[in-house]
C-alpha positions as CSV (number, residue, x, y, z in Angstrom):
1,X,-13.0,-15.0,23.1
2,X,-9.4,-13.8,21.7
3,X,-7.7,-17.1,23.0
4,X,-10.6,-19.2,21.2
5,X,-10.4,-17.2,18.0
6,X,-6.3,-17.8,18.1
7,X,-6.7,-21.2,18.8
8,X,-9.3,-21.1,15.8
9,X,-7.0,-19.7,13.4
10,X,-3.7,-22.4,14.3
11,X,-6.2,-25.4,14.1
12,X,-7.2,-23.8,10.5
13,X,-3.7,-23.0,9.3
14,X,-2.3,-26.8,10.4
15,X,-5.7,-28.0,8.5
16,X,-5.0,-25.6,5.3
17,X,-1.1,-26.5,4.9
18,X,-1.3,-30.2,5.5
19,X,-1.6,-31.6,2.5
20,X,1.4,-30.2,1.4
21,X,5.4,-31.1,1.8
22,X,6.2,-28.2,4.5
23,X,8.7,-26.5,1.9
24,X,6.2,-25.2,0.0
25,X,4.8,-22.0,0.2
26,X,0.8,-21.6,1.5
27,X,-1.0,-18.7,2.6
28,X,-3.6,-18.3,5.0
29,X,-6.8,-17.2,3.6
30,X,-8.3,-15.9,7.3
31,X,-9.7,-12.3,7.0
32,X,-7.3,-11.8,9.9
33,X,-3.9,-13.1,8.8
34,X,-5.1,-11.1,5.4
35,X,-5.3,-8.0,7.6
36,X,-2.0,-8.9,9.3
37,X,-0.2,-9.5,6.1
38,X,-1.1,-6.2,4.9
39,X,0.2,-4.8,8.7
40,X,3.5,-6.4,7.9
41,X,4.4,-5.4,4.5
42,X,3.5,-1.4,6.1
43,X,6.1,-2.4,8.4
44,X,8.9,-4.0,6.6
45,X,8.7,-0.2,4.8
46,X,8.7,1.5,8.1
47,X,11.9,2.6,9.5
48,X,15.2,0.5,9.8
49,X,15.1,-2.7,10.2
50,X,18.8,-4.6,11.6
51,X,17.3,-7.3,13.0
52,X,14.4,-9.1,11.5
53,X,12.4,-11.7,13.3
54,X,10.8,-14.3,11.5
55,X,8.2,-17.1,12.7
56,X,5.0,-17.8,14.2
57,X,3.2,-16.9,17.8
58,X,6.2,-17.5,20.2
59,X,8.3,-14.7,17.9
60,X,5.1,-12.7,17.7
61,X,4.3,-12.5,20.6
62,X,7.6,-10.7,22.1
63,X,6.9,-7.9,20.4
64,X,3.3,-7.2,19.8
65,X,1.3,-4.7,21.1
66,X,-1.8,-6.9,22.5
67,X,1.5,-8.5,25.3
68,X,2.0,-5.7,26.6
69,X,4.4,-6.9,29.1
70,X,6.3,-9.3,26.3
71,X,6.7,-6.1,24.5
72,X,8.2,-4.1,27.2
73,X,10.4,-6.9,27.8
74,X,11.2,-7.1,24.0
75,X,12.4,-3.2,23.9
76,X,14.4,-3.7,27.3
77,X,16.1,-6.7,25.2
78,X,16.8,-4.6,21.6
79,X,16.2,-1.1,21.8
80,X,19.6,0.1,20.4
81,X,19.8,-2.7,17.3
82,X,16.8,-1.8,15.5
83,X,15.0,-4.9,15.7
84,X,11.2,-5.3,14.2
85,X,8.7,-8.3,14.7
86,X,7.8,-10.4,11.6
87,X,5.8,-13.1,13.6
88,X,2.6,-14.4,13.0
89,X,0.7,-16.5,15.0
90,X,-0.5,-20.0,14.0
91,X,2.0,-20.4,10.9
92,X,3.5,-23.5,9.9
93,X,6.6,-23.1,7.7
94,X,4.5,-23.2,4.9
95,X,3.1,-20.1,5.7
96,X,6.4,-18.2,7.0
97,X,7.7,-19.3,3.7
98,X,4.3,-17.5,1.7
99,X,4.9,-14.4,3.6
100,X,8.6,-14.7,2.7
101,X,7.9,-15.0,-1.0
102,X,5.1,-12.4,-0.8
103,X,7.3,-9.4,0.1
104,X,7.5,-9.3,4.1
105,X,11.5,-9.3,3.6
106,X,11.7,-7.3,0.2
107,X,13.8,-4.4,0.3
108,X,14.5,-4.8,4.0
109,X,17.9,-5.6,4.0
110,X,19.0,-6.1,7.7
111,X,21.7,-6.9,8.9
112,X,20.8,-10.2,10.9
113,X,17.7,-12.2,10.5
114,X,16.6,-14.5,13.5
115,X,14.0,-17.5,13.0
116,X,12.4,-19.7,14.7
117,X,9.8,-22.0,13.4
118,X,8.3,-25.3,12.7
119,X,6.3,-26.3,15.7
120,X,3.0,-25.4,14.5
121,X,4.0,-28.3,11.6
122,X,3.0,-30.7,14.6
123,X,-0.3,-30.0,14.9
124,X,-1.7,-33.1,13.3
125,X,0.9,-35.7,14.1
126,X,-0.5,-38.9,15.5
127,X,1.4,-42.1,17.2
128,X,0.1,-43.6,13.9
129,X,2.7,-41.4,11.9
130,X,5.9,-41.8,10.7
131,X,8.5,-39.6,13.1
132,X,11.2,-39.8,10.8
133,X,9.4,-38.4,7.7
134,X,8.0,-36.0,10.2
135,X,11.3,-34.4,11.6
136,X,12.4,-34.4,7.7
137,X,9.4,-32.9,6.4
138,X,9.8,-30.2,8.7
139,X,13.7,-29.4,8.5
140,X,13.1,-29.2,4.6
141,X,10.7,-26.5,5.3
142,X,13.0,-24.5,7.7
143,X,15.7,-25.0,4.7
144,X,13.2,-23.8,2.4
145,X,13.0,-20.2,4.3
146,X,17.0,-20.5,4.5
147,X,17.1,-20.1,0.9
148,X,14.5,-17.9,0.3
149,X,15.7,-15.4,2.9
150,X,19.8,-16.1,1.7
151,X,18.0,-15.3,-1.6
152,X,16.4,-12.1,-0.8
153,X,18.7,-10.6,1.9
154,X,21.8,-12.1,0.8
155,X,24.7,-10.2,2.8
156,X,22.3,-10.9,6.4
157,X,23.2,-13.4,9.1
158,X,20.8,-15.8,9.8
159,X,20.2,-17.0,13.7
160,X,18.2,-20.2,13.4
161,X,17.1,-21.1,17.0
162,X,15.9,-24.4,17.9
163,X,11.9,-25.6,18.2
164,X,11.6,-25.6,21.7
165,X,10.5,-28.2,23.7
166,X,6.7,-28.9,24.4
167,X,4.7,-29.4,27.3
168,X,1.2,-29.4,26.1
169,X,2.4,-32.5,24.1
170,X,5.2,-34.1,25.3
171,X,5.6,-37.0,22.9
172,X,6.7,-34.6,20.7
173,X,9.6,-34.1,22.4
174,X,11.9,-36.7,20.5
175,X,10.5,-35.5,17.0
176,X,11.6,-31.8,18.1
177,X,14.9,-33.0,19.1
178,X,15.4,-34.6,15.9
179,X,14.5,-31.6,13.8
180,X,16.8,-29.5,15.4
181,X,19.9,-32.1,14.9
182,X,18.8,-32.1,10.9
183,X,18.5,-28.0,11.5
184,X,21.8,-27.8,13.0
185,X,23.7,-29.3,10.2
186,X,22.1,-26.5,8.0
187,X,24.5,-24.0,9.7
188,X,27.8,-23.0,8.7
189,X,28.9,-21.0,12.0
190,X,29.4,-18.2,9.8
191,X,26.1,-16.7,7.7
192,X,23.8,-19.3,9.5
193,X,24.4,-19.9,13.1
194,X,21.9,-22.6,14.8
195,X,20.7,-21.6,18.7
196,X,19.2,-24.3,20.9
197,X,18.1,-23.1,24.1
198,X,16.2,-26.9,24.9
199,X,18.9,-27.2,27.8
200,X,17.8,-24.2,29.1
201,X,14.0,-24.6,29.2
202,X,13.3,-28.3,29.9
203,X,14.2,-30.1,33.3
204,X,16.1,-33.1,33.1
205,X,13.2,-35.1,31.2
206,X,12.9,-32.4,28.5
207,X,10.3,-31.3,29.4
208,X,10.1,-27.7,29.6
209,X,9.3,-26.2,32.9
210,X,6.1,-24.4,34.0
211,X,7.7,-21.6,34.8
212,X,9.4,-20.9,31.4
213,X,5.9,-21.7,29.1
214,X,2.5,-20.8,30.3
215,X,0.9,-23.4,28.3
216,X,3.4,-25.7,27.2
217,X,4.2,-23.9,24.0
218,X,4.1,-20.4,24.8
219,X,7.3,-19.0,26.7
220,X,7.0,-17.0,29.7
221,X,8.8,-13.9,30.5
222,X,10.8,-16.2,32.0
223,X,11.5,-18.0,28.8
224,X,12.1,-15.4,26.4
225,X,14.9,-13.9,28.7
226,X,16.2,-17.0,28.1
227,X,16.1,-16.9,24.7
228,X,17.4,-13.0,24.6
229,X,20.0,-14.9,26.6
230,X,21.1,-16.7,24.0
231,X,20.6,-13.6,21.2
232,X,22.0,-11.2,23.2
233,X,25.9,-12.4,22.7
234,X,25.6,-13.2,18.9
235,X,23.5,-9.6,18.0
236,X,27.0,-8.1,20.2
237,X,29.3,-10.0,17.9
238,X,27.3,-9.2,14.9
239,X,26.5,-5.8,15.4
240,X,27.8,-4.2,18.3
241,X,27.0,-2.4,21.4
242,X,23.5,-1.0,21.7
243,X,23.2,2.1,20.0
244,X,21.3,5.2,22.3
245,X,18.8,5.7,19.8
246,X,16.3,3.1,17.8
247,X,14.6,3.9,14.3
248,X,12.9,-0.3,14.2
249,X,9.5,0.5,13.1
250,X,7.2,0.8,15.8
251,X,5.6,-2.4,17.3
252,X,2.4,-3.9,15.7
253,X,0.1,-6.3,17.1
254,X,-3.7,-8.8,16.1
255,X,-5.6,-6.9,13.9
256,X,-8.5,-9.2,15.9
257,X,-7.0,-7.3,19.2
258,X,-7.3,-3.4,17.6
259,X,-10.1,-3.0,20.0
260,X,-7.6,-3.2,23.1
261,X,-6.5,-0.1,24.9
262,X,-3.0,0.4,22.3
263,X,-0.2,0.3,23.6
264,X,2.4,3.5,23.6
């Protein structure tokens, strides 16, 4: 019933946000992104926040409470750099961007800022579209939360990590691919740094392997340690060794999933 409901709410969002350019800002008007709004401006007032994560349900997921294993994966990964879960499932950039504008990231201030986004854009694409406007519709979006997060937590580092490959839709492989070339030029190597872990998910087809996403979208546990893989060395560089202690804000999760036995 959960998985339906989730599936729901991503067929609604894609249906809600596509009649606008992906750089500008939508909200979701389901009673249970409401709800999780509301969960996520509690948090961005909770605690300390170095490392923010930004994106939809393959960021959420890692560290919510209703994936349990995800989220003890997540803590083995940053406990130590005070890193808290902005993710929500089903967004397109237009709705990261909403959240954005709509005080998830005011008064945070972290240090670094990681995001990954973009692929719920895809929903709709056809054969009939053009793939060109398509990749370029979407970078301008990811550009859009570039300067809206540079605009709001100015002195942060921004990781940008690549859409991953699908598997549930393969032909949008080469529409991905392009996206992150247009995504990578964005980056200066110095406050934005670009991460593509594509290599490192896909075989040599690009087509990400069943053992790194359950569903062709959604990473394994196998997949995010590949993509704390790639974090792990730039959050050193940025801001050091693991501390002993962690004051993130603790974990949240889907309001639709308060029902399951919480996680401690």
């Amino acid at each position: 019933m959960l998985a339906a409901v989730i599936a729901g709410a991503v067929i609604a969002a894609a249906l809600q946000a596509a009649a606008a350019a992906a750089d500008q800002p939508v909200p979701r008007t389901d009673e249970n992104s409401r709800l999780a709004h509301t969960q996520l401006l509690e948090k961005a007032r909770s605690g300390r926040i170095d490392v923010y994560f930004a994106g939809d349900s393959i960021t959420r997921r890692w560290g919510a409470t209703d994936y349990p294993e995800l989220l003890a994966h997540w803590r083995q990964t940053f406990f130590g750099w005070n890193a808290a879960n902005f993710g929500w499932g089903g967004d397109t950039t237009h709705n990261i961007l909403w959240r954005l504008e709509n005080g998830e990231l005011d008064g945070v201030n972290p240090k670094v800022i990681v995001l990954q986004a973009g692929t719920n854009n895809l929903a709709r694409v056809t054969a009939a579209d053009d793939r060109t406007a398509v990749a370029g519709d979407v970078a301008r979006g990811i550009l859009a939360i570039l300067n809206v997060v540079r605009a709001k937590a100015p002195s942060a580092t921004i990781i940008v990590t690549g859409l991953f490959p699908r598997g549930d839709r393969v032909e949008l492989n080469p529409i991905i691919a392009d996206i992150n070339r247009r995504v990578a030029a964005f980056a200066d190597g110095r406050s934005i740094r670009f991460l593509d872990i594509s290599d490192r998910l896909a075989d040599a087809s690009g087509t990400p392997a069943a053992d790194v996403m359950r569903d062709g979208l959604h990473p394994t546990l196998k997949g995010y340690q590949v993509w704390a893989d790639g974090l792990a060395p730039l959050l050193a560089e940025l801001l050091g060794p693991r501390a002993a202690t962690d004051t993130a804000p603790p974990p949240t999760g889907d309001p639709s999933a308060a029902a399951r036995q919480p996680v401690k």
